[in-house]
MIMARFI-194276 format. One line per 2 residues: number of its first residue (from 1); their letters; for each residue x, y, z of N, C-alpha, C. Coordinates in steps of 0.05 Angstrom, whole numbers. Layout:
N
NUM	a	X Y Z X Y Z X Y Z | ...
END
This chain:
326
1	xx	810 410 -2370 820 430 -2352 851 429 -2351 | 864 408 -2349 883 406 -2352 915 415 -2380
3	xx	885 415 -2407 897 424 -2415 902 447 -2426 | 882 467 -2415 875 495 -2404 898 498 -2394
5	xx	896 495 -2364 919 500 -2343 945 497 -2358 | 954 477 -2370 982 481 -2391 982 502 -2404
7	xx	966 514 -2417 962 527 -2442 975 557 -2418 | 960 559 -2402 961 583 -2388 993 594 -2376
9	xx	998 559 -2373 1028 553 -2361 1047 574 -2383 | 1039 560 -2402 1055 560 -2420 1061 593 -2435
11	xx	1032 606 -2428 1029 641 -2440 1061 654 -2417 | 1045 645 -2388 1070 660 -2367 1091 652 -2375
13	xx	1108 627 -2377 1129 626 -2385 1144 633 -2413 | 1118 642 -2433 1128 653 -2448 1137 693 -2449
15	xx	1126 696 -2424 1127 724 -2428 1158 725 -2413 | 1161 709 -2397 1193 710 -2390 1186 720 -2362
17	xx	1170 729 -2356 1168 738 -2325 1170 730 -2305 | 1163 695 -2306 1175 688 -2280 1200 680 -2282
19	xx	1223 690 -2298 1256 677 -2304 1258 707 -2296 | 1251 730 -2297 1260 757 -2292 1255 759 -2268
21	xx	1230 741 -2244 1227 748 -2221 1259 738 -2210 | 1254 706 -2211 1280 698 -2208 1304 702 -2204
23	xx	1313 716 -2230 1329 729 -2227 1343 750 -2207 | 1318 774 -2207 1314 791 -2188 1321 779 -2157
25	xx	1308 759 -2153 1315 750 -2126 1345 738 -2119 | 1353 723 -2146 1384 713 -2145 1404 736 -2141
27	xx	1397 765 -2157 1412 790 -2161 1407 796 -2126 | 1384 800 -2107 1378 804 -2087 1393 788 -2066
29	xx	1399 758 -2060 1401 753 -2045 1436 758 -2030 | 1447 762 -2056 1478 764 -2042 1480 784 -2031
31	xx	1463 807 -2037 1468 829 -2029 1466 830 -2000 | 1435 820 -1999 1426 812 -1969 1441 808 -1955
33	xx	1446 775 -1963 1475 759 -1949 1509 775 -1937 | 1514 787 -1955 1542 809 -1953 1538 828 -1935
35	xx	1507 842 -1936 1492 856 -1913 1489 843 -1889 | 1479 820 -1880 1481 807 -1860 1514 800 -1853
37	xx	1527 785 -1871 1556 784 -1859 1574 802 -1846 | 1567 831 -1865 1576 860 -1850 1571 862 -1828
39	xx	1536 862 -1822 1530 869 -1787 1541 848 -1779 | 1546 827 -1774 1550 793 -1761 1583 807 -1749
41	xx	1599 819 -1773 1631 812 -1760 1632 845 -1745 | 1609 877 -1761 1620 899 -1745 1609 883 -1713
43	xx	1577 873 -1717 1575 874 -1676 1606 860 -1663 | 1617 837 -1680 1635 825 -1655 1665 843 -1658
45	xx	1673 869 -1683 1692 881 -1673 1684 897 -1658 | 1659 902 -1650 1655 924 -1627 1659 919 -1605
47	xx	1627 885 -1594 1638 885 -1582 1663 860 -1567 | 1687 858 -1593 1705 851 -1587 1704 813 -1572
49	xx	1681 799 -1581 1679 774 -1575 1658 762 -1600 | 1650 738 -1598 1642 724 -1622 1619 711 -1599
51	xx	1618 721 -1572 1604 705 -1556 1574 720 -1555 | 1551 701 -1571 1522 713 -1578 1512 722 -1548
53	xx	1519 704 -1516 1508 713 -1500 1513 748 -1504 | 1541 751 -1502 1547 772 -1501 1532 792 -1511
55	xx	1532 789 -1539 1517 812 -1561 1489 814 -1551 | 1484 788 -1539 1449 788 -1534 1441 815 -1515
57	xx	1454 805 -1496 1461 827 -1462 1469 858 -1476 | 1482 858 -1493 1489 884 -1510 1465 898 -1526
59	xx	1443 879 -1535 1424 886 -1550 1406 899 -1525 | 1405 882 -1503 1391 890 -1479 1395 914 -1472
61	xx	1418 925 -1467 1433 943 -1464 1424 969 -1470 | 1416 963 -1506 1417 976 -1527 1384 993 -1525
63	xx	1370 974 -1517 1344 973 -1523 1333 983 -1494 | 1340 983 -1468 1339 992 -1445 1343 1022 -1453
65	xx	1370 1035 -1474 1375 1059 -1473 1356 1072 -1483 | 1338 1061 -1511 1322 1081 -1529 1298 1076 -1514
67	xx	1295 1058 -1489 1272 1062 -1467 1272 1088 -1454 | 1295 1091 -1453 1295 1123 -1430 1301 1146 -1433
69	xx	1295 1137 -1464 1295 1175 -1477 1262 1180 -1477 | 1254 1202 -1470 1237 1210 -1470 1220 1227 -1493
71	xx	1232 1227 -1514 1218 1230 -1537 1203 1209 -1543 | 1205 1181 -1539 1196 1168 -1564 1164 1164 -1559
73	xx	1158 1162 -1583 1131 1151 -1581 1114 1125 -1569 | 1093 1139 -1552 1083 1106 -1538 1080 1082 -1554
75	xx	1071 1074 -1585 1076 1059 -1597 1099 1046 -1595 | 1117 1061 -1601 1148 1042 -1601 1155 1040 -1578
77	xx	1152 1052 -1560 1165 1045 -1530 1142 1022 -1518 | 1117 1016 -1537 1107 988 -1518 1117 974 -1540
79	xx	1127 971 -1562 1140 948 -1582 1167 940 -1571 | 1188 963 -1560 1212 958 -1550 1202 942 -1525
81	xx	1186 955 -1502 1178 938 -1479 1177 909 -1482 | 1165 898 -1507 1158 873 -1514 1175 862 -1517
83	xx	1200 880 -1535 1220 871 -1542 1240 855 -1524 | 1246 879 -1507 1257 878 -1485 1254 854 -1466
85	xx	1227 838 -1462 1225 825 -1442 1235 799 -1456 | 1231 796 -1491 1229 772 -1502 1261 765 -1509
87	xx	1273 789 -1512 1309 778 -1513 1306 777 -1487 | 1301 782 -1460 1310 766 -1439 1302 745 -1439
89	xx	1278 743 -1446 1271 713 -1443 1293 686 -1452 | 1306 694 -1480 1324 685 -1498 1352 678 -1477
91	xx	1352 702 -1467 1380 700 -1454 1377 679 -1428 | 1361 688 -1414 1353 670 -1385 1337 638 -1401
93	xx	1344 628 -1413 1331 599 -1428 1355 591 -1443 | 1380 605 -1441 1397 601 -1466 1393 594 -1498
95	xx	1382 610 -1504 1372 602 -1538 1384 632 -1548 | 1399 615 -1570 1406 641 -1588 1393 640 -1616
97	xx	1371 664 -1610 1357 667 -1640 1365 676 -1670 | 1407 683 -1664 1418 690 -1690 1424 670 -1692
99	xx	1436 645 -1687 1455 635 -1694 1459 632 -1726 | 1492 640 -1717 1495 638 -1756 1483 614 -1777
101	xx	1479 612 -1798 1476 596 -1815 1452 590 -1837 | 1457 590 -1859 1429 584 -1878 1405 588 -1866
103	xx	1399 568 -1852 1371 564 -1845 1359 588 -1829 | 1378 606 -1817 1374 634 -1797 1367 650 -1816
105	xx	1387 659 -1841 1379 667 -1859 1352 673 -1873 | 1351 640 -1887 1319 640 -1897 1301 646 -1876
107	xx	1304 649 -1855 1278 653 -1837 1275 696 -1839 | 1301 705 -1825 1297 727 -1836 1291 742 -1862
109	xx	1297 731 -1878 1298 734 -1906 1264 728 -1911 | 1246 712 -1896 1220 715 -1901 1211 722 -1891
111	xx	1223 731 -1862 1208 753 -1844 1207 785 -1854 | 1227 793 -1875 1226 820 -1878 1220 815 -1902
113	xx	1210 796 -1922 1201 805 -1948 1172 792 -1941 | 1163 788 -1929 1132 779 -1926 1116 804 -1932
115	xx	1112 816 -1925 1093 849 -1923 1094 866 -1953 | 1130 860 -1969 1124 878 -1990 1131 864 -2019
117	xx	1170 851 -2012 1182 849 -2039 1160 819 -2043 | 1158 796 -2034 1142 775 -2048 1118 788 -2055
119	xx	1101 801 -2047 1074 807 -2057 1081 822 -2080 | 1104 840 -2076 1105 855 -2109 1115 840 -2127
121	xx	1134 816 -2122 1134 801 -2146 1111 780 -2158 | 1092 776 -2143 1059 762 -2143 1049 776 -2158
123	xx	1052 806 -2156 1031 817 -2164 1046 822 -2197 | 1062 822 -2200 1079 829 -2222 1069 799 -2240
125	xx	1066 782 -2238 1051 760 -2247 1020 767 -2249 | 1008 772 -2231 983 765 -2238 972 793 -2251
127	xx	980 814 -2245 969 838 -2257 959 836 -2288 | 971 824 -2304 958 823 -2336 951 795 -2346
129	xx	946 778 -2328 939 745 -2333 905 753 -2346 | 895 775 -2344 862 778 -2360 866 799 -2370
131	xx	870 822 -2352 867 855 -2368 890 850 -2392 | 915 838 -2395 919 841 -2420 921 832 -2448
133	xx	883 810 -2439 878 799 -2462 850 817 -2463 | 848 818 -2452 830 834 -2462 823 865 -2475
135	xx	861 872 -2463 865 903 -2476 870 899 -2505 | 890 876 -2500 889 863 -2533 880 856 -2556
137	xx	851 846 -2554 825 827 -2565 827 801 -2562 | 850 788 -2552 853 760 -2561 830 746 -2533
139	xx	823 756 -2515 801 751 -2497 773 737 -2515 | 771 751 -2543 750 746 -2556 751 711 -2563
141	xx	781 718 -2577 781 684 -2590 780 668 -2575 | 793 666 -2552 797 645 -2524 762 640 -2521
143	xx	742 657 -2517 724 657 -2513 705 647 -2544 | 709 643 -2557 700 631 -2580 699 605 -2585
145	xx	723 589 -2559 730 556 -2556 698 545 -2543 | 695 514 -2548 675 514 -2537 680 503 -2506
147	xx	682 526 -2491 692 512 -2460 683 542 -2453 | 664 535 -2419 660 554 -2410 679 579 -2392
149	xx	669 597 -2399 678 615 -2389 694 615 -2363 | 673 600 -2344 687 597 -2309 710 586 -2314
151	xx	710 562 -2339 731 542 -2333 757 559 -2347 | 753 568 -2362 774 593 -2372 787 604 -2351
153	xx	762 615 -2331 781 632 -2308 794 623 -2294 | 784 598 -2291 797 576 -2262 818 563 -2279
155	xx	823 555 -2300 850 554 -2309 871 570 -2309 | 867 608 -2308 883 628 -2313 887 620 -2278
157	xx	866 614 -2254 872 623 -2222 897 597 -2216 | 887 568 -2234 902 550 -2225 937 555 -2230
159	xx	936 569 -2256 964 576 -2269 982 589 -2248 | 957 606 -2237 975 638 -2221 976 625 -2187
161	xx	963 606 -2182 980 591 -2156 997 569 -2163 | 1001 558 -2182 1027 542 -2198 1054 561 -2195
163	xx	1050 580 -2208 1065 600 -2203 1073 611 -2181 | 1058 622 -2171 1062 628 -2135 1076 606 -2117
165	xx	1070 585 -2115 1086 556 -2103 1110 563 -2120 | 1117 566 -2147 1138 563 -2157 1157 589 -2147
167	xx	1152 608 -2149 1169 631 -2138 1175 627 -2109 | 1158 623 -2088 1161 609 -2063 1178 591 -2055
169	xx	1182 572 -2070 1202 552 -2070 1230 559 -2081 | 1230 572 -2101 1254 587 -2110 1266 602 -2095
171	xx	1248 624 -2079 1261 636 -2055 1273 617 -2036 | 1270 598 -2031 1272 585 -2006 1301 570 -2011
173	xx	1304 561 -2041 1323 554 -2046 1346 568 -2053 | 1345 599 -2067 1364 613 -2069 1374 621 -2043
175	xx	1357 628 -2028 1367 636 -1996 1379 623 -1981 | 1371 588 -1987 1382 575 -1978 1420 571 -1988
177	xx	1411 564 -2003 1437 555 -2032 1455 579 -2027 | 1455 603 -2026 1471 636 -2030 1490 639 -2000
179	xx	1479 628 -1986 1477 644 -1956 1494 616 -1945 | 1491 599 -1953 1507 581 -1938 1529 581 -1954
181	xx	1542 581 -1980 1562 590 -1980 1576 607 -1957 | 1571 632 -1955 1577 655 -1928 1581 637 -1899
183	xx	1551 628 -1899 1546 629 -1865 1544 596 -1856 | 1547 577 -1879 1548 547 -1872 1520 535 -1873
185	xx	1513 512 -1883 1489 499 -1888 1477 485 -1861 | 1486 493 -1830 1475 480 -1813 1457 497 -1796
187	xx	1453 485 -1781 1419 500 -1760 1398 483 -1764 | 1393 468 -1782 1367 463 -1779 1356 458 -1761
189	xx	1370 442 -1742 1365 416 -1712 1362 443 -1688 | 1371 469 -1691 1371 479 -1666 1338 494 -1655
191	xx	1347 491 -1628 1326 498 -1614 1310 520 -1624 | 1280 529 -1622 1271 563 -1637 1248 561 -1610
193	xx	1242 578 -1602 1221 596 -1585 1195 598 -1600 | 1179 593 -1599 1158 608 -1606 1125 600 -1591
195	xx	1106 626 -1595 1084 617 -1570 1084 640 -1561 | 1101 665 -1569 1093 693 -1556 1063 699 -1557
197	xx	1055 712 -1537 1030 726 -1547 1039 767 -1523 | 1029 778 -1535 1034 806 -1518 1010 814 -1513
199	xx	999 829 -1494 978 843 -1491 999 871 -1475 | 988 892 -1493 995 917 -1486 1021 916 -1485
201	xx	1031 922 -1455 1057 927 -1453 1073 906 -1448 | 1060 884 -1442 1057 860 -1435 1066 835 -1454
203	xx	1097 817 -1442 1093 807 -1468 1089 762 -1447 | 1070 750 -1459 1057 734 -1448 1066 706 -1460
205	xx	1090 692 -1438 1097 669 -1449 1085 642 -1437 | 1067 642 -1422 1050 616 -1420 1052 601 -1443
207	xx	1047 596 -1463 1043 580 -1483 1073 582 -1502 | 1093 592 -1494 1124 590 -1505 1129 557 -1500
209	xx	1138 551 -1526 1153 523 -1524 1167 515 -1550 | 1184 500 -1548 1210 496 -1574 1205 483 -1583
211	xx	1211 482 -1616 1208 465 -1634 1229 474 -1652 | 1246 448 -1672 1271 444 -1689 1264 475 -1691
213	xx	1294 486 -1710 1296 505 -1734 1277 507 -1757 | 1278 475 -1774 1259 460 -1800 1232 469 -1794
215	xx	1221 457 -1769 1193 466 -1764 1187 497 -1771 | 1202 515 -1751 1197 542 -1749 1197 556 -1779
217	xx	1223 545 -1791 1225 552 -1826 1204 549 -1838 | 1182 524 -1836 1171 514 -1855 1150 520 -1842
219	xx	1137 532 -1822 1108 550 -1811 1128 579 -1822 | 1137 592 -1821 1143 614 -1833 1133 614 -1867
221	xx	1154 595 -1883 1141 597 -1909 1110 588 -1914 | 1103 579 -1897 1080 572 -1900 1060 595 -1903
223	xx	1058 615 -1875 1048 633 -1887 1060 662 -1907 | 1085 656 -1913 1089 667 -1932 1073 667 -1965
225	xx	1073 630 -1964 1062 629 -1990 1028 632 -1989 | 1016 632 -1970 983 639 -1958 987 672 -1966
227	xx	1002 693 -1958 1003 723 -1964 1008 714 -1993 | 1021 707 -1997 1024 711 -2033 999 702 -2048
229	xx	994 686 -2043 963 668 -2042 944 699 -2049 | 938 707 -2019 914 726 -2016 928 746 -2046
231	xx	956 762 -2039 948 784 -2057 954 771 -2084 | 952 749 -2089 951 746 -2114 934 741 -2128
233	xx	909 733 -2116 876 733 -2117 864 757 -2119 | 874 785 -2101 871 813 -2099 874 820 -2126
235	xx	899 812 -2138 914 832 -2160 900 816 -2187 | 895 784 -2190 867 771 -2195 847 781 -2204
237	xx	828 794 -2183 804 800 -2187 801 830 -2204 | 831 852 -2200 831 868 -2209 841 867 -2245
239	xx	848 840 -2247 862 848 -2276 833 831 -2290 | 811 832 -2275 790 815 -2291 772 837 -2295
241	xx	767 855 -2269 759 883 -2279 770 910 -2288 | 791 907 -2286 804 926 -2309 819 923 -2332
243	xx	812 933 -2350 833 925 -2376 855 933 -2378 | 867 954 -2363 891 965 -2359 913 947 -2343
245	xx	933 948 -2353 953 922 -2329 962 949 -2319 | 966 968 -2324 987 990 -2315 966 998 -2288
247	xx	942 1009 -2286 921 1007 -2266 918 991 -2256 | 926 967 -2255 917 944 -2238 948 946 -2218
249	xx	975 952 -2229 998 947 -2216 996 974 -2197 | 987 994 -2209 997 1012 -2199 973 1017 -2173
251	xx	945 1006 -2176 923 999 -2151 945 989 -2130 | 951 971 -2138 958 942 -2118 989 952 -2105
253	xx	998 965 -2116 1024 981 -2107 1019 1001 -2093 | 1000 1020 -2091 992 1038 -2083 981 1019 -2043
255	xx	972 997 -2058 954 988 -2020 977 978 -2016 | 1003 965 -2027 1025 948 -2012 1032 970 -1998
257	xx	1043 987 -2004 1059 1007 -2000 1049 1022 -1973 | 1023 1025 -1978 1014 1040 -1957 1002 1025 -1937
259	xx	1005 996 -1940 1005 964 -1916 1023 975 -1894 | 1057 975 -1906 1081 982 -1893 1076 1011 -1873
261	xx	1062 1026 -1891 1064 1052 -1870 1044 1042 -1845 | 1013 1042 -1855 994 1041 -1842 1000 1020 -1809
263	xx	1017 999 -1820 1024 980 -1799 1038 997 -1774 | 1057 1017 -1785 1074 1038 -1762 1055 1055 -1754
265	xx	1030 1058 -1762 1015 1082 -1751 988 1081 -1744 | 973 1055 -1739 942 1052 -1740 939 1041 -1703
267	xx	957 1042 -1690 959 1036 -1668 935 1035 -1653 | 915 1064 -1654 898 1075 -1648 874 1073 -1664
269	xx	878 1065 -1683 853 1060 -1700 853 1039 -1717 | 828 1027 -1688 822 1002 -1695 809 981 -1706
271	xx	795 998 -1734 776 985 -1747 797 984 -1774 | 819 990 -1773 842 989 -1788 851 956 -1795
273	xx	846 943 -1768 851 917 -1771 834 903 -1792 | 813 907 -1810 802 892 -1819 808 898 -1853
275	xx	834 920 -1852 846 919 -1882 865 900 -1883 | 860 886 -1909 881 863 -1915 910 875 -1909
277	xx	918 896 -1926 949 904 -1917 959 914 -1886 | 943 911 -1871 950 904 -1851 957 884 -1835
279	xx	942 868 -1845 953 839 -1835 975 821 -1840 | 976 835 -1859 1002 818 -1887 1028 800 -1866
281	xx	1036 814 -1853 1059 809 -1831 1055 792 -1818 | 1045 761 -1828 1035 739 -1805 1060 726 -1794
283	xx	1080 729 -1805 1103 719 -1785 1111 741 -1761 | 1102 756 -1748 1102 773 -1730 1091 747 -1708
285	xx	1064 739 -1711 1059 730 -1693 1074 699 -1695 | 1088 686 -1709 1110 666 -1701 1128 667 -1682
287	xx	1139 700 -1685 1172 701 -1675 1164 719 -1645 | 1139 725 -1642 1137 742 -1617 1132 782 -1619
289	xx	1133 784 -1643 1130 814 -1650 1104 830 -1649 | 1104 843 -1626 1074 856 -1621 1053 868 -1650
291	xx	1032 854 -1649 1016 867 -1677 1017 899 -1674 | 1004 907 -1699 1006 931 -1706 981 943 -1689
293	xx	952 928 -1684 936 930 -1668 936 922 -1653 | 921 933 -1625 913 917 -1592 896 892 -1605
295	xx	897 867 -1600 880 844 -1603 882 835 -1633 | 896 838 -1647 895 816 -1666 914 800 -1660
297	xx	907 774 -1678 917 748 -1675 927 734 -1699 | 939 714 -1703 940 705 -1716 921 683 -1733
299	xx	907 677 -1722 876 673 -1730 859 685 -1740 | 855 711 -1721 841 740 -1737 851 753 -1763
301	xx	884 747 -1761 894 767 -1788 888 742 -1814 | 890 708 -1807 887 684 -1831 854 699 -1837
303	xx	840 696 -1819 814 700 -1819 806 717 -1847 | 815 742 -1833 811 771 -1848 818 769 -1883
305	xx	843 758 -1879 858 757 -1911 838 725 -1926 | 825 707 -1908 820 689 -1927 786 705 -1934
307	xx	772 721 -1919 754 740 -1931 752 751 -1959 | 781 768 -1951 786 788 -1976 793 763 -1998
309	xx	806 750 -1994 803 731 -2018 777 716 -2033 | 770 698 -2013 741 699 -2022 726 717 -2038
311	xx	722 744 -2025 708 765 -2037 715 761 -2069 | 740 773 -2066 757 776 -2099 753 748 -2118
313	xx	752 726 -2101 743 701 -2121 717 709 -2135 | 705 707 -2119 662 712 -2120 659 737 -2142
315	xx	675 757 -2131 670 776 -2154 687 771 -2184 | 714 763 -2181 725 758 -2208 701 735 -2226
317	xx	699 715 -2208 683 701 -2234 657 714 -2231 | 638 720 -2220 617 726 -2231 621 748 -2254
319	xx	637 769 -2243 648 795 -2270 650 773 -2287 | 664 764 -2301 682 752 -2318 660 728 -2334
321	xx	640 715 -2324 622 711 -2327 594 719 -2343 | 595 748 -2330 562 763 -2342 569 785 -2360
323	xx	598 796 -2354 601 812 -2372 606 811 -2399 | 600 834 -2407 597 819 -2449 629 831 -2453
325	xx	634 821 -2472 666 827 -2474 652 845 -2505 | 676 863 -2506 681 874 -2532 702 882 -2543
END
């Protein structure tokens, strides 16, 4: 098995794809970073201090106003509500949830690529790890070794979470490494909030209590690399039944894509919760951010996605198994 799993190692790193993901993310993060430095210095020429209480009370401010326009939609006006109560909370506890530095960074930096850019670079790996041996013929010869079939597959699944830990970690370190240049390599030690739960309009801190920066970082990537996990088992199961990589990317792009929307609009429809791209956003429920549905959890959304994975296991190997290749 082991020396399967190399062999497999060895196909990905020959195609260059995970040195191109890489890349992509290295090209990505300064940008980010220069982006974050911009907003960091326009809020304090506005408003004219460097003091976070300040900006906090300003965000309050901010977020009180788009309460009392009367267009907006009940959805967002119970997300702002939530909002609203949880920067006070911040303010009245004294915790400041920007504070500058690296470790602030990587945390946002996996809070807003959780849902799309890591899964599309997952899936950009796993999409032709079968369909494009088999569009090829070389599926035949592999299959001509005397080693079974399962163990074939479970060497291609072991490769593609080798991989996955490996891109995961690379994020963590470019973000890290990029951004403290800019914003300084400290924070780890400071205080973080977390333990929100909201119901409705309602946002419910009974169970709020602090733990380091490190901690909060490292339950964040955690389920970052669990979402990459699921859709990379998803995009898995599809490159075992289709021979097309171009159909399998463009399936799996088609549900990311419409994860992001569906999350802004299923408010009301609630059997919605039991699609994987909905759930994708499990650091929502770390930092306090009302789900996209009434009653899910963070339990319910691990739940849901370790399903859909399952499923996609059960079916990739049995397909991959009984079907006759040609």
């Amino acid at each position: 098995m082991i020396n399967l799993v190399y062999n497999e190692q060895l196909k990905l790193f020959r195609k260059k794809r995970l040195f191109v993901i890489i890349l992509i993310v290295a090209f990505l993060v300064p940008i980010f970073t220069y982006a974050q430095y911009k907003q960091v210095k326009t809020t304090e020429e506005r408003l004219g201090t460097t003091d976070w209480r300040t900006q906090l009370q300003q965000e309050i401010v901010d977020t009180q106003n788009r309460l009392s326009s009367s267009r907006l939609q009940e959805d967002i006006r119970q997300f702002l509500k939530v909002r609203l109560t949880q920067q006070q909370y911040y303010l009245d506890h004294n915790i400041n949830p920007n504070a500058p530095g690296a470790p602030t960074f990587m945390r946002v930096f996996a809070e807003n690529s959780i849902g799309l850019l890591l899964p599309l670079l997952v899936m950009v790996i796993a999409a032709d790890l079968v369909s494009s041996e088999a569009s090829g013929g070389t599926i035949k010869l592999l299959l001509t070794r005397p080693v079974k079939r399962w163990k074939i597959l479970l060497s291609k699944y072991i490769a593609l979470l080798l991989s996955i830990s490996f891109i995961v970690l690379c994020v963590a370190i470019l973000t890290y490494g990029i951004s403290g240049l800019v914003f300084g390599y400290g924070g780890w030690s400071m205080p973080m909030l977390t333990g929100f739960t909201s119901k409705g309009e309602e946002l419910i801190t009974t169970g709020v209590h602090l733990i380091p920066h490190w901690e909060y970082i490292l339950m964040e990537f955690g389920l970052v690399w669990f979402v990459c996990f699921v859709v990379g088992t998803l995009t898995f199961m599809l490159s075992v039944l289709l021979r097309s990589t171009a159909a399998v990317m463009g399936i799996m792009l088609a549900a990311l894509i419409s994860g992001v929307i569906l999350t802004n609009m299923v408010s009301s429809w609630h059997s919605a919760k039991y699609l994987f791209m909905v759930n994708l956003q499990l650091t929502n429920y770390v930092n306090g951010l009302k789900p996209p549905i009434e009653g899910m959890t963070l339990g319910f959304s691990i739940a849901v996605l370790l399903i859909w994975a399952l499923a996609a296991l059960i079916i990739s190997f049995f397909t991959f198994t009984k079907r006759d290749v040609y």
